[in-house]
N, C-alpha and C positions, 0 to 999 in steps of 0.2 A: 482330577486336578482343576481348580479355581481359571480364572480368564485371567487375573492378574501374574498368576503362575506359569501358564501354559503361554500368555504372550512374554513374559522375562527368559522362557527357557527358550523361545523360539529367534528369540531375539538377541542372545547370550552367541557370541564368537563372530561366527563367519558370517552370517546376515549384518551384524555392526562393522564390521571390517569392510565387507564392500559398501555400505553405505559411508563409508568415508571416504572411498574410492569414487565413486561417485560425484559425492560432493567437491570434493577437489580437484577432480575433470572438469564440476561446472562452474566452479570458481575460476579454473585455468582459462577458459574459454568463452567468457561473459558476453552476449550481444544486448544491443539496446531496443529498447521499446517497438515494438512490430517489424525488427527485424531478427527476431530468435526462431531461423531457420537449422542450425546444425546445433543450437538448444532441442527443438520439437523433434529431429531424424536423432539423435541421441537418448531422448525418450524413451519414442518409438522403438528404437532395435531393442531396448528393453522390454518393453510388452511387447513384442513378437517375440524375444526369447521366452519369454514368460507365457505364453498364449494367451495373454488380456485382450478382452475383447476394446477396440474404440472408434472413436471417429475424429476424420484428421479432413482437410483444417477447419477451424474454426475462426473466423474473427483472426483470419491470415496463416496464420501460426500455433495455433491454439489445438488443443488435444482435450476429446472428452473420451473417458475409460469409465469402465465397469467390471463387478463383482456382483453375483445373483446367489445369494443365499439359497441355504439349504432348505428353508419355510419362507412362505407369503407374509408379506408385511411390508411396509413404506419404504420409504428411498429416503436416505442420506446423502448429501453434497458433500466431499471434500476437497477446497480450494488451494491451491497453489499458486505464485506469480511467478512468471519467467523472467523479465527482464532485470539488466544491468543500467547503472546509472552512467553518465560521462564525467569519470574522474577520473584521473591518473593512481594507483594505486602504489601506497609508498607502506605498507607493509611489514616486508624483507622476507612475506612466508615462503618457503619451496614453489609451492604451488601460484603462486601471484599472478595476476593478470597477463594472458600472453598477447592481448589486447590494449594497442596504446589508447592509453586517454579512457578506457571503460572497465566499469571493475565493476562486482555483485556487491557495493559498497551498503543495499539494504537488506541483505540478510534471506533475496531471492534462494541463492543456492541451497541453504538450509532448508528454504521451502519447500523446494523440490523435492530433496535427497529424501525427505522427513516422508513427501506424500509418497513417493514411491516404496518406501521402505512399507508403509503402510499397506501398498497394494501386493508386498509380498508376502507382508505377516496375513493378513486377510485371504488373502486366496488360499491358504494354509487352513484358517478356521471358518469355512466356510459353514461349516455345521453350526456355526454359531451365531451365523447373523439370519437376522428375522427381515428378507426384503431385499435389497437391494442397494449396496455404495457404487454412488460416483466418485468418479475424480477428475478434478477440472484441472489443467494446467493452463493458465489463463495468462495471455500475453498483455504487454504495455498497459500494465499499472502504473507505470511512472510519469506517463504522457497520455493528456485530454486529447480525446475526449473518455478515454480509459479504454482494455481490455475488454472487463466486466460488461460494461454499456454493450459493447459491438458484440461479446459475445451472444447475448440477449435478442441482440436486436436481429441476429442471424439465426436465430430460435434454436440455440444448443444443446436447449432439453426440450426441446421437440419430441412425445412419444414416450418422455421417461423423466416427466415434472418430479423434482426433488420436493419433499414436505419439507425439508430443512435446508440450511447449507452452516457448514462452520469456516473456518481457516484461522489459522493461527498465525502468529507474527514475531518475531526474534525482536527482544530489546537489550542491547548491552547494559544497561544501569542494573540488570536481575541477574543474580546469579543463577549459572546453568544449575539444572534439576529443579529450576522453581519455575510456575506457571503464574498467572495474571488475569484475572476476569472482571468484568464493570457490565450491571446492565444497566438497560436503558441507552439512552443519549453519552456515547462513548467518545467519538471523532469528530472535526470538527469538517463541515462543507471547504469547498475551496473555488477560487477564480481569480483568472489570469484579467490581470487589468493593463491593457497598453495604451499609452495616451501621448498623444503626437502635438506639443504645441509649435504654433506658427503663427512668424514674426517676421519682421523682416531686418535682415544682420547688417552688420556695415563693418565700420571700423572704430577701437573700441575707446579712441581718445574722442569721440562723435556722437556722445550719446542721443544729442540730437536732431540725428538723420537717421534714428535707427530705432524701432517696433522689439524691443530685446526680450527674446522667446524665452534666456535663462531666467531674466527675474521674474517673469511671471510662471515659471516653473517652480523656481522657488518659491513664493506664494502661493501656488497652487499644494504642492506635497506640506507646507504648513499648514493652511485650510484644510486639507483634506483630514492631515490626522486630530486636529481639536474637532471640526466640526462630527464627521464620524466616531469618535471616543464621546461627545459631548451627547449625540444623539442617540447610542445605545441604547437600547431596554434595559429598566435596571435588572442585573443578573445573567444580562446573556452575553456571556465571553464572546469578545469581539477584536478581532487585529487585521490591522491595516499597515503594509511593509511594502515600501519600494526598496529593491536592491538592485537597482539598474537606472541610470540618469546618464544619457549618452549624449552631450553636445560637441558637435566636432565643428568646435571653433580653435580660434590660438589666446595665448595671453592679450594681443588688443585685434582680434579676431571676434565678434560677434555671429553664431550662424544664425542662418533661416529659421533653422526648427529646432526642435529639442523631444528627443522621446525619452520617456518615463516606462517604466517597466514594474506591476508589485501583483501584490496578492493582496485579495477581502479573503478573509476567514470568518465562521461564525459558526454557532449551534443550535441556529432559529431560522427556520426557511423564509418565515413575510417577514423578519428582519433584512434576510440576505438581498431580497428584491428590492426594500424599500432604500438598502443602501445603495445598492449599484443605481437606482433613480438620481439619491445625492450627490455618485462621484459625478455623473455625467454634469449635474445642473452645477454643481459648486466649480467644476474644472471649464466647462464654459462662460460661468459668470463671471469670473474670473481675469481670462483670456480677454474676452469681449472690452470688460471694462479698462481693460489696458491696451486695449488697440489691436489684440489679436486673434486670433482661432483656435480652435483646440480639435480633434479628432480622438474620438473615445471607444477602443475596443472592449467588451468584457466577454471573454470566451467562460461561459459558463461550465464550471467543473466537477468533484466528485459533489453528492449529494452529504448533510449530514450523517455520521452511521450511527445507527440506532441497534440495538443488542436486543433482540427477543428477550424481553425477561423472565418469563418460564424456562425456554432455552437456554438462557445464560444458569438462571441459579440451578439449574439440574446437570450440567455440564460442570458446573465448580462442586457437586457435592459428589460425582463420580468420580471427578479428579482428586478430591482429598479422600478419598476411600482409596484410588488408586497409588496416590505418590503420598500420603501422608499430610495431613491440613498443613503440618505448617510449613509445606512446600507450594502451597496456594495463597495466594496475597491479592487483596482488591487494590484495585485498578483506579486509577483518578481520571478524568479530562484528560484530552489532548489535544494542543491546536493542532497536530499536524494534519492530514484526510488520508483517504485510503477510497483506490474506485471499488473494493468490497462492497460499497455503502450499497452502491448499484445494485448486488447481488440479495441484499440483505432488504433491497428496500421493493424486492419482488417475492422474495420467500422468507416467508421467518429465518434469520438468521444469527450468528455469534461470530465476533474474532475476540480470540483471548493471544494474552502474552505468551511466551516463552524466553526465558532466563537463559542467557548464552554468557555474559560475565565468569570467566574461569575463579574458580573458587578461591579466596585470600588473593587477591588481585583488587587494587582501589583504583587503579589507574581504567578508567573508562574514555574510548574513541566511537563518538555518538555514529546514530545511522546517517550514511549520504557524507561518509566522509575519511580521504585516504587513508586515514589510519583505522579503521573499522576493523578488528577481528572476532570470530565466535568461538567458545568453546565447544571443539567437536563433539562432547559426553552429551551435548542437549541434543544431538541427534537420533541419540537413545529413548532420552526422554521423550520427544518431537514426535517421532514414530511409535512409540507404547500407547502415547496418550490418542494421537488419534486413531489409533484401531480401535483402545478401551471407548473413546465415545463412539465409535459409530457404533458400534455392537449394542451398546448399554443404551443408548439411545432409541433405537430401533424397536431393543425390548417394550421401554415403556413410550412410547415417543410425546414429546409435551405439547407438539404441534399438532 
């Protein structure tokens, strides 16, 4: 029997069944960014039912597992993320958030379901893999300084370096059974920019006796997005987004201060430094010239991700051997980030798409947002596909 056969036949009934069980338990029960405590003991009784061997915690919460093949050969990484986002989950599925205010509105719970289903099919053909798979279930991807980072920096593969790492990622706009690959420069960096101007407030029929933090706020988030749009590199996608401007003053209420709240994104690292230079110089020349102060945080966040491109195009030509080319579709840019990058930017690595969009369905509810649903059938897909590449991988490995 063929790998493409013997994992459809292994994976045919009751191995898909509970993995929707599964999933729907971790959907019911979503925790947020480094605190996925009864996520990691939920896991866990799983690989101890299972007898996986792993190591707990990691980077808090965090869970590294293994599989050791029947032959000597390399080591494969396969990634996971745990956390939920904070949104209120408006749905109406059975299973819905039993959590107010947080819901697996990115498509975590598939992650999981997928990796673990993976570590069942796997421990099954173990005669088939050449080396050794991990699997990482890596906590708070959604909150800097990242999962990934910490996990790294607590040496998680410590004693059993992965030559690879992959992880895959659920996108509603694809329909389920179809995958998504882009090498090279795929995601975009990200950072938290907080900036605090101060003035001094009064009363707002009084303009003046009063230092007004707003308009030079407003001034400052005009400046900021011509002159950074203006100063880009040509070609290198660049955005700059406040969506947060908290002044708690009244209609003739001017306050003190005013904080600004956004994100720099890009896909050019001496771009991303020489602009956080900008925001800082442009938001205090600014302030200054208008009589006030300014206070500039940039919490620096995930890194660019980058796609092995051996790894990527050997990964897309298993997957259209596996699910049929024209269930594989290239991949464009994305401003959004992923702390993968972290992962990817220590080991050769890949994140490819996976298609959750339920088939003749136009209606699409994007990631990070209450209405977000997945087709459960890409759980099948999700778990076939990454057993087929660790295995296939392994054989030839491109890294």
């Amino acid at each position: 029997m063929d790998l493409k056969s013997h994992i459809n036949q292994l994976l045919d009934g009751p191995l898909l069944d509970e993995l929707v069980r599964i999933r729907r338990h971790l959907h019911r029960h979503p925790e947020l960014s480094f605190e996925e405590y009864q996520t990691a003991a939920f896991i866990r009784e799983k690989l101890d039912a299972w007898g996986i061997s792993y190591r707990y915690p990691v980077a808090r919460t965090g869970i590294l597992a293994w599989i050791s093949g029947s032959h000597p050969g390399k080591r494969i990484a396969l990634r996971a993320d745990m956390d939920a986002l904070p949104i209120t989950e408006k749905t109406g599925l059975d299973y819905s958030s039993g959590q107010s205010g947080v819901m697996h509105a990115c498509g975590h719970d598939m992650h999981m379901a997928c990796l673990l289903g993976a570590i069942r099919l796997l421990d099954r053909l173990k005669k088939e893999i050449r080396g050794e798979v991990l699997f990482v279930f890596q906590p708070g991807e959604e909150k800097v300084p990242g999962g990934a980072r910490l996990m790294l920096e607590e040496g998680v593969f410590e004693g059993r370096m992965p030559d690879m790492i992959i992880a895959q990622h659920v996108l509603p706009e694809m329909k389920a059974g179809h995958v998504g690959f882009k090498p090279g420069i795929y995601m975009a960096s990200s950072d938290e920019i907080y900036i605090t101007v101060n003035g001094k407030g009064g009363h707002g029929a009084q303009p003046e006796n009063i230092t007004d933090p707003v308009l030079m706020s407003a001034h400052i988030l005009i400046s900021l997005q011509q002159e950074i749009n203006r100063r880009s590199p040509k070609g290198v996608p660049t955005v700059l987004s406040f969506g947060k401007v908290l002044a708690e003053g009244a209609v003739n209420v001017i306050p003190d201060t005013v904080k600004l709240e956004g994100t720099f994104r890009t896909m050019n690292e001496s771009w991303r430094k020489e602009a956080q230079r900008l925001i800082r110089q442009i938001a205090s020349g600014i302030a200054e010239s208008m009589g006030g102060s300014v206070e500039v945080e940039i919490r620096h966040g995930y890194p660019v991700l980058h796609n092995h491109e051996k790894l990527t195009a050997q990964a897309k030509a298993i997957a259209a051997g596996f699910l049929g080319s024209a269930a594989v579709e290239d991949m464009e840019i994305r401003m959004t980030a992923e702390d993968f990058a972290w992962f990817a930017g220590a080991i050769p690595g890949m994140m490819y798409r996976l298609g959750v969009r339920p088939p003749g369905s136009e209606e699409v509810s994007g990631l990070h947002t209450p209405g977000f649903r997945a087709d459960e059938s890409a759980l099948g897909t999700g778990t076939a596909l990454l057993s087929c590449l660790a295995i296939e991988l392994l054989k030839d490995p491109p890294c």
